[in-house]
N, C-alpha and C positions, 0 to 999 in steps of 0.2 A: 475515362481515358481509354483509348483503342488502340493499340500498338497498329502500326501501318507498317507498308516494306519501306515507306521513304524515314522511319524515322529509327532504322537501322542499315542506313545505306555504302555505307563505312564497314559495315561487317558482311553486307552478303555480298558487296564485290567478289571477284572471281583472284582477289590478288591475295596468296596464302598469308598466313596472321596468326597471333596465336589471343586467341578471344580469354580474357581474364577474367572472373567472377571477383564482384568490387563487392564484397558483401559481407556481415557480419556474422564472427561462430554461430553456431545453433546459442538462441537465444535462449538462457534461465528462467524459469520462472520466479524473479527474485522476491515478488508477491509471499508468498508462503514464507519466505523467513521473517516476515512478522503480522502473519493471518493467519488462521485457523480453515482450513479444507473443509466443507461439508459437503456431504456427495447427495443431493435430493432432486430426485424425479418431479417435485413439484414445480410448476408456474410460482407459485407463492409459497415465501417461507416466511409462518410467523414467528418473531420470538417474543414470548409471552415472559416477563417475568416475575416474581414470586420470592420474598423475601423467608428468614426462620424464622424464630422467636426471638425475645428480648432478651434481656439479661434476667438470672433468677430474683426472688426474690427470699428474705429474710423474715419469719412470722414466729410469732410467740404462742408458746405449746397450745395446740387445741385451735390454735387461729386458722383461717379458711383465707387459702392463696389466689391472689386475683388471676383472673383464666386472660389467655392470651391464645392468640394465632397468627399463622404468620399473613402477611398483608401481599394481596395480588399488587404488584408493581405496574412498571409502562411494557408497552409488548410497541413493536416496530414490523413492518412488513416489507418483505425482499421479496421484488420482484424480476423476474430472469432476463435478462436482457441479452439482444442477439450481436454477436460478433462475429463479421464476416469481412472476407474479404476477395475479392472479385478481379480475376483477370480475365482478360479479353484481344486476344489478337485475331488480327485478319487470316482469312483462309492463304493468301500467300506470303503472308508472314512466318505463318508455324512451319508451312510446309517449307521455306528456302532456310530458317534459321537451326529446323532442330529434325526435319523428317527426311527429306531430299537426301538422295546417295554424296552430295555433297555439301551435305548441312555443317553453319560454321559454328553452330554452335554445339556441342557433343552431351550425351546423358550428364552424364556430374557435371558440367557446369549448369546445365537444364533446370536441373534439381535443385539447384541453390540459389537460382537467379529467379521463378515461378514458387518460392518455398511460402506458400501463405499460414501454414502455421508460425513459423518465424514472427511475421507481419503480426497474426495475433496476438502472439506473445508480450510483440513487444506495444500492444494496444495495452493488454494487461496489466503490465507493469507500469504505466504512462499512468494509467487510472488508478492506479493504485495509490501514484506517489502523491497525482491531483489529490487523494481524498485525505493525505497530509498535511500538503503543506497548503487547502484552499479550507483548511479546518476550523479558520476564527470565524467562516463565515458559513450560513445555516444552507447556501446550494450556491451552483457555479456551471456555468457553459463549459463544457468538454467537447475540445475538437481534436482532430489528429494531427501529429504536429506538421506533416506533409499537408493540411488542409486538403486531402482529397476522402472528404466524405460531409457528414452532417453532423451540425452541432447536437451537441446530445445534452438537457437537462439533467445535472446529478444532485441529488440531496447529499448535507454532509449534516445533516440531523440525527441526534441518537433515539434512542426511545422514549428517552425525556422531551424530548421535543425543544432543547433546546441545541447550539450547534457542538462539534465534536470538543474544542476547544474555549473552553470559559471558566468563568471562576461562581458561574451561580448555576450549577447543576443541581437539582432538586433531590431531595432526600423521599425515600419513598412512606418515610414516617412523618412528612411535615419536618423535620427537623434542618437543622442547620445546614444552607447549603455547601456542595464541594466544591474542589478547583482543582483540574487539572494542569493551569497557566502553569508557568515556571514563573517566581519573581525571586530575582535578587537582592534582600534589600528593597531599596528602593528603585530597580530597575523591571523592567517587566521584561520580558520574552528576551535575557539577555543571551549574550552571545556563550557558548561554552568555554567554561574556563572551571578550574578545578573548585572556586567561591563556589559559582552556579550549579556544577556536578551537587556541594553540600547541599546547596540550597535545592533543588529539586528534590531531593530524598529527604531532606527535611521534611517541605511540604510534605511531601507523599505519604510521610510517616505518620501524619495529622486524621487523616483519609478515615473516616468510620464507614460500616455498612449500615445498610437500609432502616436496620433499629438502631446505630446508633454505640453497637459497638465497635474496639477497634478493625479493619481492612487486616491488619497483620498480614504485609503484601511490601514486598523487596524491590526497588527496582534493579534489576541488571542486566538488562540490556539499550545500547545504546543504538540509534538509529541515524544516520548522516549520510548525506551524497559523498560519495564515492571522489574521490580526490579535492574534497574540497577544503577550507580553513579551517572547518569544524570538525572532517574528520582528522586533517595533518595536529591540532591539536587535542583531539581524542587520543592519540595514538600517542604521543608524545605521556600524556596526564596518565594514561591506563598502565604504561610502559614504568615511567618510573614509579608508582603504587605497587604496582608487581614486584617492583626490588624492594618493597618495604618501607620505600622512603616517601615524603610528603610533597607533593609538587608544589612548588611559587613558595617555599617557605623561606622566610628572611631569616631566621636565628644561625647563629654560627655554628650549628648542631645538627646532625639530621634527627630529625623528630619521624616516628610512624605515622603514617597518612591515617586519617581521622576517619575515613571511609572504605569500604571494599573495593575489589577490580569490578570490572567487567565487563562483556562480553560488546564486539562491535558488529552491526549488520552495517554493508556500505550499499548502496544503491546507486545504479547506475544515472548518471548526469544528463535526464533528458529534460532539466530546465522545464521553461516556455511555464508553462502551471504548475510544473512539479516541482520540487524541492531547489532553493537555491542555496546558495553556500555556508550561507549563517545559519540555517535550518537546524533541528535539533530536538531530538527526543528520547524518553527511552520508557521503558516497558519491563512489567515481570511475565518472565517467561513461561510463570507455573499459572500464569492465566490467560496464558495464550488456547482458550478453551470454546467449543460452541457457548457457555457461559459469557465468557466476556471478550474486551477487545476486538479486533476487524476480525471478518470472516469471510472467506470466500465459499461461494456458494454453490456450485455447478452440478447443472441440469443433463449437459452434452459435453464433455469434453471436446479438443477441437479433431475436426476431421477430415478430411480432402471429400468433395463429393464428388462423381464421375462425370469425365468431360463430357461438355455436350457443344455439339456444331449444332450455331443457329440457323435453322435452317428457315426458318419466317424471314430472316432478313438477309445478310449478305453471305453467310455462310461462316462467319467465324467462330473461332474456335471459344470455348468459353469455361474456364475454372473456378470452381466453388471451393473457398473453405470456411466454415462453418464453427459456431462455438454459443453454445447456451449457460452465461453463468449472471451471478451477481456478484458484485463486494460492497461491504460497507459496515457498520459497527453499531449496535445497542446499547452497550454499558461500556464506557470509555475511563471506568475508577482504576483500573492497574496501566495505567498511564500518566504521565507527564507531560507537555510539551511547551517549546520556543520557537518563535518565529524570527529570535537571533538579530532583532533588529532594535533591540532595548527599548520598544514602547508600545508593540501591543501584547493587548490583554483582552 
């Protein structure tokens, strides 16, 4: 798209106005409240992983202990991908709306209507939530939700090779596989309610590592779009826990809730692929590590590049902003997840 003077014809009239920036605060990076930063200059990041030892053992005097080591795991490969974002106006565009002694459009609002880190940002977070909530399935189309750029192929496979969400994730001993699914009962991916809060931590309690002993791994944090069902009753279930008492209990008593508080991330509702209402997860926080869980990866921070007028073609004006990173996840065992629709798994 190329900004023209006709398709801000309304504002560069000669008739005074007061021009408004229709535009969102400085966007968060709300990514990092449940990813792990890794700051690497490489093209490729591999994560190799690498298991300890087993459990000891028990020998009768003078007996000779069987020798053990620890076992190379699955390693996964991150590679850096580019985010950019590209404006383009016409030479008498720039010059009547923001250079001209009577330009109607003024520096601060300039600034925050051309803000292409913003725009990044909020690419960022979009792909972030896709690699959530598109998690029962092993890859998926990533577009912008404006549709103005190129589909992008994303893996949502972990090192195991199998996808981020399942219940047959491979043990690196051959041993019994894991599951990350939430199941209630007999419901699968149910919707959050204080049953299913038990029930995820339950599961998760089950969780061994690599040889097979226990994860000894908490979940407490919980993950949900930001004004949705799952967080109004997140909030509700966390709230009354915190006064000590037990949520949904029938008996004429208040009884102590049978499990901990904890702690809520909300994420911003940009829908389309990313999280929708029923949506729901959560995570220990003491494994929010290059170890385990999402990570984000970055090569280049984002950056503004210097304008350049095209001068090969019609002379317009043209802005660069810039970003080299990756996201995505290797060992997804200090996790849980629902897709809050009570049937997948």
């Amino acid at each position: 798209m190329v900004g023209t003077i006709n398709d801000y014809a309304v504002i560069v009239n000669n008739v005074l106005k007061h021009v408004a920036p229709k535009v969102s605060p400085t966007v968060r990076s709300e990514y990092l409240d449940f990813m792990y930063k890794v700051d690497n200059n490489e093209r490729i990041y591999t994560d190799v992983g690498v298991t300890g030892l087993g459990m000891a053992e028990i020998i009768p005097d003078g007996g000779i202990g069987a020798s053990d080591a620890p076992i190379q795991g699955y390693s996964k490969n991150y590679i850096q991908m580019h985010f950019t974002k590209k404006v383009r106006l016409t030479f008498q565009t720039n010059f009547f709306l923001f250079e001209s002694a009577a330009a109607k459009i003024k520096g601060s609002v300039k600034s925050k209507v051309v803000e292409g880190k913003n725009a990044i940002e909020h690419a960022k977070n979009y792909l972030a939530q896709t690699l959530l909530a598109q998690g029962f399935n092993t890859s998926f189309t990533w577009t912008p939700i404006n549709a103005v750029g190129t589909p992008t192929p994303v893996s949502t496979m972990g090192a195991d090779s199998v996808e981020y969400w399942t219940q047959v994730h491979p043990r690196e001993d051959g041993g019994t596989a894991w599951s990350n699914v939430i199941v209630d009962g007999a419901t699968n991916s149910p919707q959050f309610t204080y049953s299913a809060l038990l029930a995820a931590r339950r599961l998760h309690s089950l969780k061994k590592d690599g040889r097979g002993n226990p994860l000894i791994s908490d979940l407490d944090t919980l993950v949900v779009r930001k004004g949705s069902t799952a967080a109004q009753f997140a909030k509700t279930i966390k709230g009354t826990i915190d006064k000590g008492l037990a949520p949904q209990q029938t008996n004429l008593f208040n009884n102590a809730p049978a499990t901990d508080t904890f702690k809520i991330v909300e994420l911003s509702p940009y829908q389309n692929l990313a999280m929708d209402g029923l949506m729901w997860g959560m995570f220990d926080s003491k494994m929010m590590t290059e170890d385990f869980g999402f990570k984000y990866i970055e090569a280049l921070p984002t950056r503004a590049e210097p304008a350049v007028i095209d001068l090969l073609g019609n002379q317009d004006l043209v802005l660069n902003f810039n970003s080299l990173a990756v996201m995505g996840a290797s060992d997804l065992r200090g996790w849980m997840w629902s897709a809050g629709d009570g049937t997948t798994v």
